[in-house]
VEXPA-409223 format. One line per 4 residues: their letters; for each residue z, x, y of N, C-alpha, C. Coordinates in steps of 0.001 Angstrom, whole numbers. Each point is the difference from the previous one (the first is absolute). Last residue first. Example, Ala and Ser with C-alpha at 12.3 -4.5 7.8 and 13.67 -1.06 7.14 Angstrom:
<sites>
SA = 7080 12850 -2250 60 820 1190 730 -770 1090 ~ -70 290 -5720 0 -890 1190 0 900 1200
</sites>
This chain:
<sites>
XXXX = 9448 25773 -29424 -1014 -251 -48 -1125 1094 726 ~ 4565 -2367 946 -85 1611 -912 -1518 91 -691 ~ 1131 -4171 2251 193 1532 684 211 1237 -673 ~ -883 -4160 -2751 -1385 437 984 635 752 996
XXXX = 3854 -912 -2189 -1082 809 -993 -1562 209 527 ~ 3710 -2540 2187 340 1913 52 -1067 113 -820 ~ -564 -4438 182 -28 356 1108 9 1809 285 ~ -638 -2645 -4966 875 -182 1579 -338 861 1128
XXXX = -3521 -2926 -3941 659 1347 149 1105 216 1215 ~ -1725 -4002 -1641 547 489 -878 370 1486 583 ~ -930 -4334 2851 -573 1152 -187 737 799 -1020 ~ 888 -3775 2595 130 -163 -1590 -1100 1096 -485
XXXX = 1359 -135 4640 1240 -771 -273 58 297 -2036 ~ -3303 2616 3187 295 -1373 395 540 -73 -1388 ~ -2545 4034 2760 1109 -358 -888 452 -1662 307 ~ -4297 3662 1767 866 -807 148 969 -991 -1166
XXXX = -2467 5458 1508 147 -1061 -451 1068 -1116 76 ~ -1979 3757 2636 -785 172 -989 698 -837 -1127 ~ -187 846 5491 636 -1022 -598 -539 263 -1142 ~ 934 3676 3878 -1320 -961 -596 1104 -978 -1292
XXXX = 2402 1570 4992 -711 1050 -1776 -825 -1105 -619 ~ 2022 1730 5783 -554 -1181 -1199 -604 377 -1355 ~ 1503 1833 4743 1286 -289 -1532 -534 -698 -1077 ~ -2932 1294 4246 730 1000 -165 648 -97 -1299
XXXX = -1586 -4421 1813 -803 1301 -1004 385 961 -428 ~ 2067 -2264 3317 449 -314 -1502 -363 71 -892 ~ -953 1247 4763 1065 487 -296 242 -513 -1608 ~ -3473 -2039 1920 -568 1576 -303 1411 883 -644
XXXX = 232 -4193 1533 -976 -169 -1097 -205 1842 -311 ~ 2106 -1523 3924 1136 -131 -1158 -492 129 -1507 ~ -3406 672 3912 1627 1150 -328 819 -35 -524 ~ -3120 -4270 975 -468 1207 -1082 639 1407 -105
XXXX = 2008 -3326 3086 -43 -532 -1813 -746 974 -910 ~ -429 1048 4836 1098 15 -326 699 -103 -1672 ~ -3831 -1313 2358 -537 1717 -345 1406 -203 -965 ~ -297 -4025 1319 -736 -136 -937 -113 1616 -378
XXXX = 1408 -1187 4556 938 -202 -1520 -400 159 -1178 ~ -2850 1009 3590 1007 927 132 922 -617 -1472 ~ -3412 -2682 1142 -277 1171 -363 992 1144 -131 ~ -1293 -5217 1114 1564 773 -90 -338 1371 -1054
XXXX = -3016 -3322 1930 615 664 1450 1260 1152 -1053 ~ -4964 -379 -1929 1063 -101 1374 799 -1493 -388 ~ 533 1179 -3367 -363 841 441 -1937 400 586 ~ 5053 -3305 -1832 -944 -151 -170 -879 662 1294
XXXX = 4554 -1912 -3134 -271 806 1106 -1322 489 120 ~ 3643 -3871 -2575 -892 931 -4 -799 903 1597 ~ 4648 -2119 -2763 -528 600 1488 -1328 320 -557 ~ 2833 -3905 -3372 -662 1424 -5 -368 182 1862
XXXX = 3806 -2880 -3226 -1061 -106 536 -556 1544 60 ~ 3154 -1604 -2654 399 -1012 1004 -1284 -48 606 ~ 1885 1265 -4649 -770 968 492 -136 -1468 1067 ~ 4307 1370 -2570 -977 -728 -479 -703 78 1224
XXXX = 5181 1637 -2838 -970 51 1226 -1713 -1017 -366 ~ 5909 -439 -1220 -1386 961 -455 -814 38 1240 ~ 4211 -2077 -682 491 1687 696 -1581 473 -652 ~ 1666 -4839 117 -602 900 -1755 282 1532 384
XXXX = 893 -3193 3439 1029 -930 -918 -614 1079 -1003 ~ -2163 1267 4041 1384 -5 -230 564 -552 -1087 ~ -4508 2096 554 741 -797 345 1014 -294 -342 ~ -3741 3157 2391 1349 239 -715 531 -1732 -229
XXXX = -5829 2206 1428 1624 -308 790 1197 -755 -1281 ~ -5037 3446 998 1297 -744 -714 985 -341 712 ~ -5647 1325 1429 1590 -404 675 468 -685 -1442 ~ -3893 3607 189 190 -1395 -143 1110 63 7
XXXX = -4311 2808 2503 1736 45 -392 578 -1397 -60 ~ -5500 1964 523 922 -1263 140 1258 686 -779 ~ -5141 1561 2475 1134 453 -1183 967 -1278 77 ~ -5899 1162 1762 1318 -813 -351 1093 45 -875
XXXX = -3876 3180 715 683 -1202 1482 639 -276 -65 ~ -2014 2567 -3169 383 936 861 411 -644 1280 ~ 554 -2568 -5335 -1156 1030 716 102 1055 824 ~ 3575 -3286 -1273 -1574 -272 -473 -658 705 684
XXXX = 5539 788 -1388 -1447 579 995 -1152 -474 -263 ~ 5653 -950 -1051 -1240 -175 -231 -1038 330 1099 ~ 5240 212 -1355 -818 686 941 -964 -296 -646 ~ 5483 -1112 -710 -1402 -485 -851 -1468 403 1448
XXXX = 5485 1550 157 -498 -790 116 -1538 184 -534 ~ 3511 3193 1313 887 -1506 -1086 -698 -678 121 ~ -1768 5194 691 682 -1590 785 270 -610 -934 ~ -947 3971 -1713 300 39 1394 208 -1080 879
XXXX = 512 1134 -5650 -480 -1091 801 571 744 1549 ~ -1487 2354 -4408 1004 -17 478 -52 -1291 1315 ~ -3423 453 -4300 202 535 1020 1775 -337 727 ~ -5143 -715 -4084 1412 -447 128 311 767 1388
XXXX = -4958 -1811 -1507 1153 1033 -70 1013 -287 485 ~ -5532 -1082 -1521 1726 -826 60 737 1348 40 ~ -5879 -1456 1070 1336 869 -742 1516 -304 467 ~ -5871 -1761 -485 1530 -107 79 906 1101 -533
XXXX = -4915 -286 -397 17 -128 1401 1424 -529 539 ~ -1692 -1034 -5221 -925 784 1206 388 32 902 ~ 3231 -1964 -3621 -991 -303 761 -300 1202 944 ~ 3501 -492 -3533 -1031 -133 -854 -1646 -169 1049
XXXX = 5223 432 1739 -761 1056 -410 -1018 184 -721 ~ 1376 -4203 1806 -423 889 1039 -275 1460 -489 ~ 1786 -3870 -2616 -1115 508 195 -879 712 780 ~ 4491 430 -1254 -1150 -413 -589 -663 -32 313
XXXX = 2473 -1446 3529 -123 1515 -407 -344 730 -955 ~ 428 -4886 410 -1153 408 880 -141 1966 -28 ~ 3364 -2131 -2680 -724 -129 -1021 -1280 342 1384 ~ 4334 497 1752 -341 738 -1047 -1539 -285 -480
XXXX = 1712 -2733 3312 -472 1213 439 -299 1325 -1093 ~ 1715 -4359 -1506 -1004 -562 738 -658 1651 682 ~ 4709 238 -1976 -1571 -225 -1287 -984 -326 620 ~ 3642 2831 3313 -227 -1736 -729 -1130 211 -1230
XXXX = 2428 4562 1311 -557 -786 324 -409 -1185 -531 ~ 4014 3890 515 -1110 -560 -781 -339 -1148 1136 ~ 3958 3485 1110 -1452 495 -456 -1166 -575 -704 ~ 4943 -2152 57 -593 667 794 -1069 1094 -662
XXXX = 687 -5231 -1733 1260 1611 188 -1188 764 694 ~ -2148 -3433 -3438 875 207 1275 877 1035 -64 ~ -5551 -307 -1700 1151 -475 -410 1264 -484 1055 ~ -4224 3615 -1954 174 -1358 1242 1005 -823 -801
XXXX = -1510 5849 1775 708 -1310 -1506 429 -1112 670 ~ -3001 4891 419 700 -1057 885 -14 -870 -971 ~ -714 5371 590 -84 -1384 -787 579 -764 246 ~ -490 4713 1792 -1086 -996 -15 -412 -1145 -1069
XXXX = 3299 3710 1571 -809 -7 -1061 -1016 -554 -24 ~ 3773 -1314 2333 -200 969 841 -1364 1014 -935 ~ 1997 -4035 -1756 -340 -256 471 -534 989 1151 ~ 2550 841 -3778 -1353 -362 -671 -626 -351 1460
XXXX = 4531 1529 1039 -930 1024 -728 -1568 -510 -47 ~ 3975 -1859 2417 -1098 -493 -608 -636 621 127 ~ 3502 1018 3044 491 -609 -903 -1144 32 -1323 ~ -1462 628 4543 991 741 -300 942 11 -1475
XXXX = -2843 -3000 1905 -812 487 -594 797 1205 -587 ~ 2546 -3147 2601 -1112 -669 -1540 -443 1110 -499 ~ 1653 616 4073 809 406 -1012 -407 -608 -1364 ~ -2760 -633 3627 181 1485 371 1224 227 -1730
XXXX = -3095 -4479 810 941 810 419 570 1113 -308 ~ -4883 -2230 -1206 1252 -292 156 1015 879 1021 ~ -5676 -1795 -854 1046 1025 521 1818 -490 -193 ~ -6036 272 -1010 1144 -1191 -740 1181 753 405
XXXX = -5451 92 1479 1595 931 -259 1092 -908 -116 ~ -5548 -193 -597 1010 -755 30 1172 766 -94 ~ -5756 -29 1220 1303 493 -579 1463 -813 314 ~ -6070 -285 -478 1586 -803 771 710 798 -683
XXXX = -5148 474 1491 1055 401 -307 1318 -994 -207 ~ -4573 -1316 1124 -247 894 132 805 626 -632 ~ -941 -4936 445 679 1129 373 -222 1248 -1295 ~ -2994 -3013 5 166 -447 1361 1225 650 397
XXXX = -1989 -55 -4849 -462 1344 1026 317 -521 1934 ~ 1015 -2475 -4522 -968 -32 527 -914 603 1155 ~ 4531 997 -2347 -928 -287 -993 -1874 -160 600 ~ 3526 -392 2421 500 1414 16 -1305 153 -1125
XXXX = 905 -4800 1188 -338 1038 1299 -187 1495 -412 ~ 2911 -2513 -2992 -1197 -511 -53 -1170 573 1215 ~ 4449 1203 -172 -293 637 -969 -1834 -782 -323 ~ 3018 -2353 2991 -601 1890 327 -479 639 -751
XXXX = 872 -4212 -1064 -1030 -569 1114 15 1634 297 ~ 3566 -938 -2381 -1365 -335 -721 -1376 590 509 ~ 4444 240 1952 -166 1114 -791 -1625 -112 -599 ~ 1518 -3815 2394 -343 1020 592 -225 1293 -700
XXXX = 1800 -3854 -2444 -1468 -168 708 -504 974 523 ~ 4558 191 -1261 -1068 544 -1681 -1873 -426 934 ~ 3551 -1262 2724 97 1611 -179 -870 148 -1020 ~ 1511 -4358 605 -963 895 1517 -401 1266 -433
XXXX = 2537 -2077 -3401 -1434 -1027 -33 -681 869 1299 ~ 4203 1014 -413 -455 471 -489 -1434 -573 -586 ~ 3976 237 4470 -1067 -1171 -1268 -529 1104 -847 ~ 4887 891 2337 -1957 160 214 -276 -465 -979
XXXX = 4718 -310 531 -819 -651 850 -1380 110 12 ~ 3184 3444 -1533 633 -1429 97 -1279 -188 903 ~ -1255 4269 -2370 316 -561 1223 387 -1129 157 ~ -649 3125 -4368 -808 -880 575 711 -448 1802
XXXX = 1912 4732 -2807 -851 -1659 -629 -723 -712 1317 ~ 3750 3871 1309 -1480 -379 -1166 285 -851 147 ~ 3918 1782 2197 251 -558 -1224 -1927 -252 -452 ~ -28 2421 3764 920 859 -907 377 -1027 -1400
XXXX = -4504 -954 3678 1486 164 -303 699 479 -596 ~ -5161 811 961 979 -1287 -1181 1449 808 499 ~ -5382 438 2772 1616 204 -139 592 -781 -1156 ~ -5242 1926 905 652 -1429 -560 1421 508 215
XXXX = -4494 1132 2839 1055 1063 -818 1186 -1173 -207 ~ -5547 247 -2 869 -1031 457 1329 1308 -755 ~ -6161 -690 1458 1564 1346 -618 919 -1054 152 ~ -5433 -228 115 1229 -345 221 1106 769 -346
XXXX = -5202 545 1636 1032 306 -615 1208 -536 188 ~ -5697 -887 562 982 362 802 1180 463 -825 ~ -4408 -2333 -490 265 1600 -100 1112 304 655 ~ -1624 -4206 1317 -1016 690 -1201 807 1437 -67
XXXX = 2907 -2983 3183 -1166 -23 -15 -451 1119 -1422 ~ 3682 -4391 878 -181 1312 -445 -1483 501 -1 ~ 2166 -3991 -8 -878 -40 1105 -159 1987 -229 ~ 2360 -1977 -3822 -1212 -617 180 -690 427 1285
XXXX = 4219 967 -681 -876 860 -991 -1317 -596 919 ~ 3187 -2380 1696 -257 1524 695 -897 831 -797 ~ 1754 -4737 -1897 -1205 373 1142 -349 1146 677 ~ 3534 322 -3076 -1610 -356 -729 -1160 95 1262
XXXX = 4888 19 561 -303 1524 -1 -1499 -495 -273 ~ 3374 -2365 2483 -980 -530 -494 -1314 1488 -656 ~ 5340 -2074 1983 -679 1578 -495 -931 -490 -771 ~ 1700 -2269 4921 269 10 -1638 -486 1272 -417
XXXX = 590 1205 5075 -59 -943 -1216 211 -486 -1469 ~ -372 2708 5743 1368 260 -1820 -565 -1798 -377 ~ -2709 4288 3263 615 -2032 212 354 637 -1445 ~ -2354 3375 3901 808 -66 -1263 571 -1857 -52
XXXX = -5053 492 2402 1503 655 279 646 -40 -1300 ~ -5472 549 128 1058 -991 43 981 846 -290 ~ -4070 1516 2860 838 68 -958 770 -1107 -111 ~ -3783 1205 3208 1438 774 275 1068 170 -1621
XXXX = -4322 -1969 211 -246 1367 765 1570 429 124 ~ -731 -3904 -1924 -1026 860 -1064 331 1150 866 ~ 2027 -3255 1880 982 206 -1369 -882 1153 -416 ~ -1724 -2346 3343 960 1146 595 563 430 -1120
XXXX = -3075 -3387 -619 -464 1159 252 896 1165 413 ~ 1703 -4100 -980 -579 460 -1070 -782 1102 18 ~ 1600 -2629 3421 738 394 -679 -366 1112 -1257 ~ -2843 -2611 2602 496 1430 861 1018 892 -622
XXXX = -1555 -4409 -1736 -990 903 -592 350 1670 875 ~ 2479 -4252 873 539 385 -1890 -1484 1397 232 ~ 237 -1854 4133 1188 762 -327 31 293 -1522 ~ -3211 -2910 1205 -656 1526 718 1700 337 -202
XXXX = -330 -4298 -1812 -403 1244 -976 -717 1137 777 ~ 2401 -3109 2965 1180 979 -1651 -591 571 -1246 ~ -2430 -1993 3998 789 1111 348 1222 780 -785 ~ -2929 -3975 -844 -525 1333 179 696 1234 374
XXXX = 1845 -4799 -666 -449 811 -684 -614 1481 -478 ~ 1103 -2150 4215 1415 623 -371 -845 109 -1728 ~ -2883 -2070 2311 109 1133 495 1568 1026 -537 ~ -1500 -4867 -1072 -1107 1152 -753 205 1272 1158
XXXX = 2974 -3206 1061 46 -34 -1390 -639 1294 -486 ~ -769 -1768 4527 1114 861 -351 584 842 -1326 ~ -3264 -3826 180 -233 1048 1236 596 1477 -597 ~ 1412 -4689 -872 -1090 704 -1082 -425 1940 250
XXXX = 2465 -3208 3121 328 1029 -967 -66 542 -1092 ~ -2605 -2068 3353 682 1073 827 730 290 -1461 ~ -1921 -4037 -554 -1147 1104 119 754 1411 119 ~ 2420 -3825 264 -217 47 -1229 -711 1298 -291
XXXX = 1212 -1846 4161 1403 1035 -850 -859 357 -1304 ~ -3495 -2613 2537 700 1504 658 954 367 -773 ~ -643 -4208 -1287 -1052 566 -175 215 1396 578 ~ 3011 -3168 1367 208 677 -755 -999 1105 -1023
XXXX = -634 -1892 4191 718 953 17 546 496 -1651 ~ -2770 -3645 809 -813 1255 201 1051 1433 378 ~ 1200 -4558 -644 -748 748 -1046 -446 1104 409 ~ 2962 -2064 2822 454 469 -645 -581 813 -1706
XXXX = -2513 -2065 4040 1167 1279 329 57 596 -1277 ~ -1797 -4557 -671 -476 514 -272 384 1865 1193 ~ 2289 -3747 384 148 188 -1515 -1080 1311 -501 ~ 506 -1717 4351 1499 741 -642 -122 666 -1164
XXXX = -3599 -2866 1606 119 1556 728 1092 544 6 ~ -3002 -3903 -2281 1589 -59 411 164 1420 347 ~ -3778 -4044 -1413 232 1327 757 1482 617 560 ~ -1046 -3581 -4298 -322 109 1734 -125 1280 290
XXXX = -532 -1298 -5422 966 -1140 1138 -390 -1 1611 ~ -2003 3472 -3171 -625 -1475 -76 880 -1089 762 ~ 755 4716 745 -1060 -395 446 -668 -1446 -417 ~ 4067 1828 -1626 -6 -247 998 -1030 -446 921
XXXX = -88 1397 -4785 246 -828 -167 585 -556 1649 ~ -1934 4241 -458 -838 -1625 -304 334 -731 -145 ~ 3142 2933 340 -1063 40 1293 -1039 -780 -255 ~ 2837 1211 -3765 934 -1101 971 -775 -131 1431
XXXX = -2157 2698 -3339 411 -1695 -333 210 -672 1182 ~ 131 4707 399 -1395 -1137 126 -134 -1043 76 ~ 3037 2689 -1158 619 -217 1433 -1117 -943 507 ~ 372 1570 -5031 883 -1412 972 271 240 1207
XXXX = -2729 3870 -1575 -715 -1699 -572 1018 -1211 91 ~ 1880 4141 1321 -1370 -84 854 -547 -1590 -807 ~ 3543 1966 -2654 348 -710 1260 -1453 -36 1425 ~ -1022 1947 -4572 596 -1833 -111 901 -658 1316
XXXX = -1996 4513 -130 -1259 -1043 -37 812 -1213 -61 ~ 2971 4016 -441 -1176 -823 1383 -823 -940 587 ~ 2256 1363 -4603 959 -624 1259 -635 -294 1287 ~ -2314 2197 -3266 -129 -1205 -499 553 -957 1173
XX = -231 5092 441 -1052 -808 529 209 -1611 -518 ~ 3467 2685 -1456 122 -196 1443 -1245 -682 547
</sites>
């Protein structure tokens, strides 16, 4: 904008010297000097509507720190949330799987093996504090699935198992300091993550029609101030599924020689 200035100020010049060498012409020279004025005036203007949008971006920003940022539904960008995650804090996440298992139509698994990465990497480096993980199915799943009400979880498909991508992170989650995995009766139909004691997020599935599968659309996160009350709320569903929840003492996958009834009898 300063360039724009200068270069129309330096041809109003021109063209004014270049008036002053022919005659004296008092039209001509009006109209320079008026335009000289628009030019000035909305330079003017310019650098003030600037200011005033970085005194709104910075008012903004202060009201956010004191009052809180509001609930907003976005992508599900679980990593960056680790990451702003403060020193010591605790994650929890209560994982829903559907009744047919396996993997979720549609979720990347390049995203997911990152983030798992990136927590388990954090957990290691003492920046979280805790992470537990409740891996929750449905009420008649578990009802059904001896080994799995036992505390063994098998990856694979069909109901009561979990994808190989969440299996092999559950591995290693029991080989790591400061993680624990447990199974549970699912109180919501839906995926509950807690970074810390502020910020919780409920991730939106939505159904699609031509496969009848499901696949993860977006995430609410909610964030304490302002939304304190909801966030108590999520932790009552957290607390309610503690109540049912059994420790995870091993995980079964597909070419595991030993079967499934035999580590439950165990």
């Amino acid at each position: 904008m300063n360039g724009l200035f200068v270069l129309v100020l330096a041809s109003l010049m021109s063209v004014a010297f270049a008036a002053f060498q022919v005659h004296l012409d008092i039209q001509l020279w009006v109209l320079i000097l008026i335009g000289v004025g628009v030019a000035i005036s909305g330079y003017v203007m310019f650098e003030i509507a600037l200011r005033y949008m970085a005194s709104s971006e910075a008012r903004e920003t202060e009201w956010l720190k004191r009052v809180g940022t509001p609930a907003r539904l976005g992508p599900i960008r679980i990593a960056e949330h680790i990451k702003a995650m403060s020193p010591g804090s605790d994650y929890t996440a209560m994982f829903y799987y559907e009744s047919e298992g396996g993997l979720r139509s549609g979720q990347n698994e390049a995203a997911l093996r990152e983030n798992l990465g990136i927590l388990l990497e954090r957990v290691k480096q003492g920046s979280v504090r805790e992470y537990k993980r409740i891996i929750c199915f449905n009420h008649d799943v578990l009802a059904n699935d001896q080994a799995l009400r036992s505390g063994v979880l098998r990856v694979g498909e069909g109901p009561g198992t979990i994808d190989r991508v969440m299996g092999e992170h559950c591995r290693l989650m029991m080989k790591t300091k400061g993680c624990s995995l447990f199974v549970a009766p699912a109180i919501a139909r839906s995926t509950v993550v807690f970074f810390g004691a502020e910020t919780a997020a409920v991730i939106i599935e939505a159904s699609e029609p031509d496969t009848g599968g499901r696949s993860n659309a977006g995430s609410f996160f909610f964030c304490d101030p302002p939304n304190g009350e909801i966030i108590e709320e999520l932790r009552q569903m957290e607390r309610e599924t503690e109540r049912r929840m059994v420790a995870v003492h091993k995980i079964v996958f597909p070419e595991d020689k030993v079967s499934t009834a035999e580590v439950a009898a165990r």
